[in-house]
C-alpha positions as CSV (number, residue, x, y, z in Angstrom):
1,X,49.2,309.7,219.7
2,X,46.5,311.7,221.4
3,X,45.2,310.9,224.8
4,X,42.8,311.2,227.1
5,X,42.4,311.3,230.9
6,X,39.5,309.2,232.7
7,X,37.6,311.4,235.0
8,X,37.6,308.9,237.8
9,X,40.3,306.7,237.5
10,X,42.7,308.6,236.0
11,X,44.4,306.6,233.4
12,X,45.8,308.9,230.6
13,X,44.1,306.5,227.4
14,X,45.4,306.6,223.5
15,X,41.9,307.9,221.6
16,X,42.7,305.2,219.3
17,X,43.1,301.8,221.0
18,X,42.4,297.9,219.4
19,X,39.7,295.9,219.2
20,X,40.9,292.3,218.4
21,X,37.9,290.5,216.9
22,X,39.4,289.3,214.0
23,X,43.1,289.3,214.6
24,X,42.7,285.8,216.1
25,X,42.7,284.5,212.1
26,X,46.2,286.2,211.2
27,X,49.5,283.7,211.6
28,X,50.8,284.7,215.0
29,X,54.0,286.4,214.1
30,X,52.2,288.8,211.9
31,X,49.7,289.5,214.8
32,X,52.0,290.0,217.2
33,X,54.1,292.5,214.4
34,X,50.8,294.2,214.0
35,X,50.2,294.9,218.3
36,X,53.9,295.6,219.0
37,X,53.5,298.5,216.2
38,X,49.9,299.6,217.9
39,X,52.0,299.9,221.2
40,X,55.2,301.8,219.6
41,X,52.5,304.0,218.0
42,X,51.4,305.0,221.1
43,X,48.4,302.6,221.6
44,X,48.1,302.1,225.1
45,X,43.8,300.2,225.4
46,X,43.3,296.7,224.4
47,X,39.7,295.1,224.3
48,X,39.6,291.1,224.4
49,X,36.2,290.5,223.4
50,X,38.0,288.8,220.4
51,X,36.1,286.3,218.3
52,X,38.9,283.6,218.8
53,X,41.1,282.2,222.0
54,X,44.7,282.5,219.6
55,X,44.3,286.6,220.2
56,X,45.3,286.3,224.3
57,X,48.6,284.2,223.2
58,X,49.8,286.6,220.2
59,X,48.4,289.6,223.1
60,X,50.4,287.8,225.2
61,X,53.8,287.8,223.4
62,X,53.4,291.2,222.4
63,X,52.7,293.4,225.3
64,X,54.6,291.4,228.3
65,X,57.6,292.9,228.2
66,X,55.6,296.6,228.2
67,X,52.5,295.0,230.4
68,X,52.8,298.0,233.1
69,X,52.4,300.7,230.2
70,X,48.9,298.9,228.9
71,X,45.2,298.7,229.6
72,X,43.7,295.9,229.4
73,X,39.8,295.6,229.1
74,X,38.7,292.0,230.0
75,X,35.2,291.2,229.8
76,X,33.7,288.2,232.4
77,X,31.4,286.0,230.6
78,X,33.6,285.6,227.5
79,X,34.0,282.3,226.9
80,X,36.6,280.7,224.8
81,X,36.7,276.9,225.7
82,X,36.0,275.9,222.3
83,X,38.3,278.3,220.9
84,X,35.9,280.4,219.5
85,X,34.0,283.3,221.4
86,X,31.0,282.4,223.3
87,X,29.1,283.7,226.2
88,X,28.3,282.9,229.3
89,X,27.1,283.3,233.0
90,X,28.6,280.0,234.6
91,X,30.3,281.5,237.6
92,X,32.7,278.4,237.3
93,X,33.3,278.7,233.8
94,X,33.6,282.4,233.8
95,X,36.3,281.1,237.2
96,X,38.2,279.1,234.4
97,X,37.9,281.3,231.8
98,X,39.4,284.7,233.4
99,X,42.7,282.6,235.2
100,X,43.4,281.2,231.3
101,X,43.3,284.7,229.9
102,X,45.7,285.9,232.7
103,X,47.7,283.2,232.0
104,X,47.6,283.4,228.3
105,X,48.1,287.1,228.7
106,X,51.2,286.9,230.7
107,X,49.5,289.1,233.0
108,X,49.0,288.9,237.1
109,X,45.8,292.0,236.7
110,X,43.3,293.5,234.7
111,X,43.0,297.3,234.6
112,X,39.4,296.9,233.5
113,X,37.5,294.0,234.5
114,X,33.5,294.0,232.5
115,X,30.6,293.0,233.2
116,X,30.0,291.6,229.3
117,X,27.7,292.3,227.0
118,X,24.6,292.6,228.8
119,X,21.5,293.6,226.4
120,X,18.6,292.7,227.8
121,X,17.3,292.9,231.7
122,X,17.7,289.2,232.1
123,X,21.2,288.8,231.0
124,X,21.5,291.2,233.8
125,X,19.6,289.0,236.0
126,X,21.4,285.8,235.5
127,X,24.7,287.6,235.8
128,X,23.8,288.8,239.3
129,X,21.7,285.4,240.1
130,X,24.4,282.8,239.1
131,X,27.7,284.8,241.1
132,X,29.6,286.4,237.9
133,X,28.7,290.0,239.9
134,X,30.1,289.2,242.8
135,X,33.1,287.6,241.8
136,X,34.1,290.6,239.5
137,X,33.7,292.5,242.8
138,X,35.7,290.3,245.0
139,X,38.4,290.5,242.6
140,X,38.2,293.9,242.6
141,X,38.5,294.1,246.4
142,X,41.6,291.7,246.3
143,X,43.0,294.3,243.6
144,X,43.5,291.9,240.1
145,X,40.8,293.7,238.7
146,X,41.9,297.6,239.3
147,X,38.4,299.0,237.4
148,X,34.6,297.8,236.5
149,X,33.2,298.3,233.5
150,X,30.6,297.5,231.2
151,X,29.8,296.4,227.7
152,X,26.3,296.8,226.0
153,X,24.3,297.7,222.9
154,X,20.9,298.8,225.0
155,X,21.1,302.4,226.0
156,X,18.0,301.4,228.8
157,X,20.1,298.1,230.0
158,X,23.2,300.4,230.3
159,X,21.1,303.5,232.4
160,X,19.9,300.5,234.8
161,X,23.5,299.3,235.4
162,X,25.0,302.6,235.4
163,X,22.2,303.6,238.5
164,X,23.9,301.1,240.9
165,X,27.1,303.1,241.1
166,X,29.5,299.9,240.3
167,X,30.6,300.6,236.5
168,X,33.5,303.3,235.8
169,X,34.0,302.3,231.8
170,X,31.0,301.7,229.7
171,X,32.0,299.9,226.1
172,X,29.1,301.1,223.5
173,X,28.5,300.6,220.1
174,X,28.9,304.0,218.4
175,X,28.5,305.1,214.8
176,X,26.2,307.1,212.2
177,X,24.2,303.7,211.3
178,X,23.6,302.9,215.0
179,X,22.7,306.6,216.2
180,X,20.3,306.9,213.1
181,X,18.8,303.8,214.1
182,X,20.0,301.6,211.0
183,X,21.4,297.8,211.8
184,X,21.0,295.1,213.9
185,X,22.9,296.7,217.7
186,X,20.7,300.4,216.4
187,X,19.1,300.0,219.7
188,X,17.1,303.6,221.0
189,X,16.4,306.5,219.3
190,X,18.8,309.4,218.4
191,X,18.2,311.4,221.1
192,X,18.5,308.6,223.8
193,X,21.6,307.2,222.8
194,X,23.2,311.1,222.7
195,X,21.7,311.3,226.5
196,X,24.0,308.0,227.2
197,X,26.8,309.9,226.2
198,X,26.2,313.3,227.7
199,X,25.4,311.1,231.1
200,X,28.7,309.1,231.2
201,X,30.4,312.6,230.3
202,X,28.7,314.3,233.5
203,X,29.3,311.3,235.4
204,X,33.0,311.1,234.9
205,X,32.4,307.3,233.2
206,X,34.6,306.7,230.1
207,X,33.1,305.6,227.3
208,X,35.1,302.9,224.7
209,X,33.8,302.4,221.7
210,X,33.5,299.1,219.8
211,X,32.0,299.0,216.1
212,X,32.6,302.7,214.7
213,X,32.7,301.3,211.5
214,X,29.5,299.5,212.0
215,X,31.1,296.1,210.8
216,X,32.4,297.4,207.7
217,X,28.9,298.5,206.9
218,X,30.1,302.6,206.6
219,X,33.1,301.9,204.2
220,X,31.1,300.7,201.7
221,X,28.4,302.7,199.3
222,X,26.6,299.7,198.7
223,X,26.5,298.5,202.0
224,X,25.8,302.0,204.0
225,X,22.8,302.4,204.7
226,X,23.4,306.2,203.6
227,X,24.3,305.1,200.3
228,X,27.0,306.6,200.8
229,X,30.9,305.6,201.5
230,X,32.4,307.1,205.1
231,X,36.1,306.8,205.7
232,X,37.7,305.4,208.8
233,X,38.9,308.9,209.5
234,X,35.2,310.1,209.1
235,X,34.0,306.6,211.5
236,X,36.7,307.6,214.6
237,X,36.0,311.5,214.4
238,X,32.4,310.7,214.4
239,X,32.8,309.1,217.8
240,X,35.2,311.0,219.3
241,X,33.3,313.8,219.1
242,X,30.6,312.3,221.5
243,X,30.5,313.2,225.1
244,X,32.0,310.8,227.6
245,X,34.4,309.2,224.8
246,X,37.6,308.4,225.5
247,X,38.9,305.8,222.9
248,X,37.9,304.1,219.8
249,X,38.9,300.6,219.5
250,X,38.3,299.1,215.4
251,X,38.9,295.7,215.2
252,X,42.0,295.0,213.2
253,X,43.2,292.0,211.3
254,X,47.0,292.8,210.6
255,X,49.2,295.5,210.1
256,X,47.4,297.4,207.6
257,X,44.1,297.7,209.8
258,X,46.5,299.4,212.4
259,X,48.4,301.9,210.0
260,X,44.5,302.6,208.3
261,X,43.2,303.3,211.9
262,X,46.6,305.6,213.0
263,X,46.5,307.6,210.0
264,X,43.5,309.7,212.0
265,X,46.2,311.1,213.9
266,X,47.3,312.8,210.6
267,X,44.2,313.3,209.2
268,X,43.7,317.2,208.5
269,X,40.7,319.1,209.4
270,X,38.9,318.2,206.0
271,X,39.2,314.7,206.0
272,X,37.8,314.4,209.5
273,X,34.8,315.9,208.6
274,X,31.5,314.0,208.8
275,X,29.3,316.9,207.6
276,X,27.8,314.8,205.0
277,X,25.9,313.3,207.6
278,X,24.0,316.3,208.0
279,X,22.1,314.7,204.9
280,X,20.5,311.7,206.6
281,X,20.0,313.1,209.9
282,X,16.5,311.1,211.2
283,X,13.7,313.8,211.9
284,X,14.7,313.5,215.8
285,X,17.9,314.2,215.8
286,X,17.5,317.8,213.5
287,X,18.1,320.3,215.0
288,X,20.2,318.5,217.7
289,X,24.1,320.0,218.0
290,X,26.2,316.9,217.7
291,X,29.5,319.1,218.3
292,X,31.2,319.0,215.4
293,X,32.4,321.9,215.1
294,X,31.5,322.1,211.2
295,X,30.7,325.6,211.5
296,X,34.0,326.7,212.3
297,X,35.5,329.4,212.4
298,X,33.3,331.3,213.8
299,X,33.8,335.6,213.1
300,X,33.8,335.9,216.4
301,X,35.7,333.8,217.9
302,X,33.2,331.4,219.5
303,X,33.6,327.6,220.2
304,X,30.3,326.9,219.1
305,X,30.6,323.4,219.7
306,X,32.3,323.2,223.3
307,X,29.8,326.3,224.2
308,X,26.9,323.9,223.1
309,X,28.5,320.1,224.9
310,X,28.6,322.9,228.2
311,X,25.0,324.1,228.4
312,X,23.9,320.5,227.3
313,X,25.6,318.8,230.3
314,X,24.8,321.5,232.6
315,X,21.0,320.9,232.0
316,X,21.6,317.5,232.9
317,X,23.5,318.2,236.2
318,X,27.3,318.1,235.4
319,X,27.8,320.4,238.2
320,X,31.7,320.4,236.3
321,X,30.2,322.2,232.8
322,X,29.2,325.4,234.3
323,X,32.5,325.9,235.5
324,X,34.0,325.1,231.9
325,X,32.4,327.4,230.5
326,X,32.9,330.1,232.5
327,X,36.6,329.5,231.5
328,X,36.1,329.3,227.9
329,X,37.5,332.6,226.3
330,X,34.3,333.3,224.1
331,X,30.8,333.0,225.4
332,X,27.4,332.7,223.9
333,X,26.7,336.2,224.9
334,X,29.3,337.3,222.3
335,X,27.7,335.5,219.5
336,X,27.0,338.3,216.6
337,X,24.0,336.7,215.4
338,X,26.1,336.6,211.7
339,X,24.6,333.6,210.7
340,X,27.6,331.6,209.4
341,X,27.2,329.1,212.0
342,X,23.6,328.5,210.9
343,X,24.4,329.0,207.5
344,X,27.3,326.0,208.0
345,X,25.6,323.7,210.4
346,X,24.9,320.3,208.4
347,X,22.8,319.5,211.4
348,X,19.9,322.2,211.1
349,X,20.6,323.7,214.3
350,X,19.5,327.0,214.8
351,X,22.8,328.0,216.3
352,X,22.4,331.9,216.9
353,X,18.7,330.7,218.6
354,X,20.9,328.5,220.4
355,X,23.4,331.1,221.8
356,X,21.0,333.4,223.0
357,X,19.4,330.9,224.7
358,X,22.8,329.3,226.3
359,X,23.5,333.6,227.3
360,X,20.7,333.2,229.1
361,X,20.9,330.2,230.7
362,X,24.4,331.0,231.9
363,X,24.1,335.1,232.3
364,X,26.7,335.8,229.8
């Protein structure tokens, strides 16, 4: 397993974690088989916005015995009285429905506790309005949630909420449909979804993802909107590569869905490439380095795409990214103006443009 340390809270987080949607319709002891080989994987990050109450027993069963070496990301305003998923901002039912999950879970805390799928500026409203806000808090304070987070689909909800300081996780919906502003969660353009990232990244908030297949959508050339098949490899590489990511969390259904997802850890070099992408790239996001790293190797020795993440958080105020690239072994002032790069770049980016400008920016 690979992992990934959280800039502010410090948890050390597997790059490929669960989402348990649909694992609430598999018979639990094939469930629970499917989790307990997730953890002995390596798979450390659990989300629970699952689409059926069964998920917290089988969860439950699995992880107890290993609870202290998990993360668990519980969302408030999930609501599974019916024992389906449903939402809500009841403060009492919300109450009711985080002490069953505990209980369910086998669990006495949460490491991240989230305010839950929020799209729209009254859903935050009413979540602040009816209590749910502060009660996350408050059980923050009394320490059984350790973390805040939060889950959305609107990159201009998520700026709002991230502006008050409270949220240390943000869940997003992240994939090629979604950035190139096909399907129904494509909410902002291109370029203001990629500035989420790059500000969670500066920030020091982790980013989970939920959706990198975009439902299934991706897998399939009939169904892509690219009209064109991506693999899962392909879907979690995609969104690892973004700024501020630091797991990737496909919903499974059994077994297989876990061993599809793990074989990314194996993947070579070739089969994580998305370059094909580079092919349906939306007018406003050409041009746009998405970090790659397509155009490797470079003849001289350059990380193109860390040397391009560096001098796109540093514009933005990431007083850390200077500092990284200062440290990098290769800068943009030894770019040789070959022209592989731009020659390889699926992306249309004018990469020895781009180094000469990045030189300047940082004096070397």
């Amino acid at each position: 397993m690979e992992y990934r340390i959280h800039p502010k809270t410090g948890d050390r987080i597997s790059v490929i974690g669960i989402g348990t949607g649909p694992i609430f319709e598999a018979p639990e002891k094939e469930a629970v088989a499917a989790l307990t080989y997730a953890h002995e994987r390596g798979v450390n990050y659990v989300d629970f916005a699952t689409a059926g109450a069964k998920t917290f027993r089988y969860a439950g069963e699995a992880f107890a015995s290993v609870r202290s070496e998990m993360l668990y990301q519980i969302h408030f305003g999930a609501n599974y009285e019916t024992g389906e998923y449903g939402w809500t901002t009841d403060l009492e039912t919300v109450r009711r429905q985080v002490d069953w999950q505990l209980k369910e879970l086998k669990t006495s805390y949460i490491d991240y506790g989230f305010i839950h799928c929020l799209d729209s500026e009254n859903d935050w409203e009413q979540y602040r309005k009816n209590g749910v806000l502060d009660f996350l808090l408050e059980m923050k304070r009394t320490g059984v949630v350790r973390h805040i987070g939060l889950s959305s689909h609107t990159p201009s909800l998520a700026r709002t909420i991230l502006d008050t300081g409270v949220a240390e996780q943000l869940m997003f919906s992240i994939n090629p449909a979604y950035d190139y502003q096909h399907g129904e969660f494509a909410a902002g353009s291109a370029n203001e979804r990629m500035a989420l990232y790059r500000r969670c990244e500066a920030e020091g908030t982790g980013i989970s993802v939920m959706k990198p297949y975009s439902g299934g959508q991706l897998l399939s050339a009939d169904a892509s909107p690219f009209g064109q098949a991506l693999t899962k490899v392909q879907c979690l590489q995609y969104a690892l590569d973004k700024p501020g990511v630091l797991t990737v969390l496909p919903g499974i259904r059994g077994l297989d869905d876990v061993k599809e997802a793990l074989e990314y850890l194996d993947a070579s070099p070739e089969e994580r490439d998305y370059a094909v992408l580079g092919t349906f790239t939306p007018q406003d996001a050409a041009g746009a380095c998405v970090y790659c790293n397509h155009c490797r190797p470079c003849p001289a020795g350059l990380n193109v795409g860390l040397i391009n993440k560096y001098y796109d958080l540093a514009r933005i105020g990431d007083a850390m990214a200077a500092d990284h690239y200062e440290k990098l072994p290769k800068h943009a002032a030894d770019c040789v103006s070959c022209g592989h790069c731009d020659r390889r770049c699926p992306f249309h980016v004018d990469q020895s443009g781009r180094m000469r400008e990045i030189a300047a920016y940082f004096g070397r």
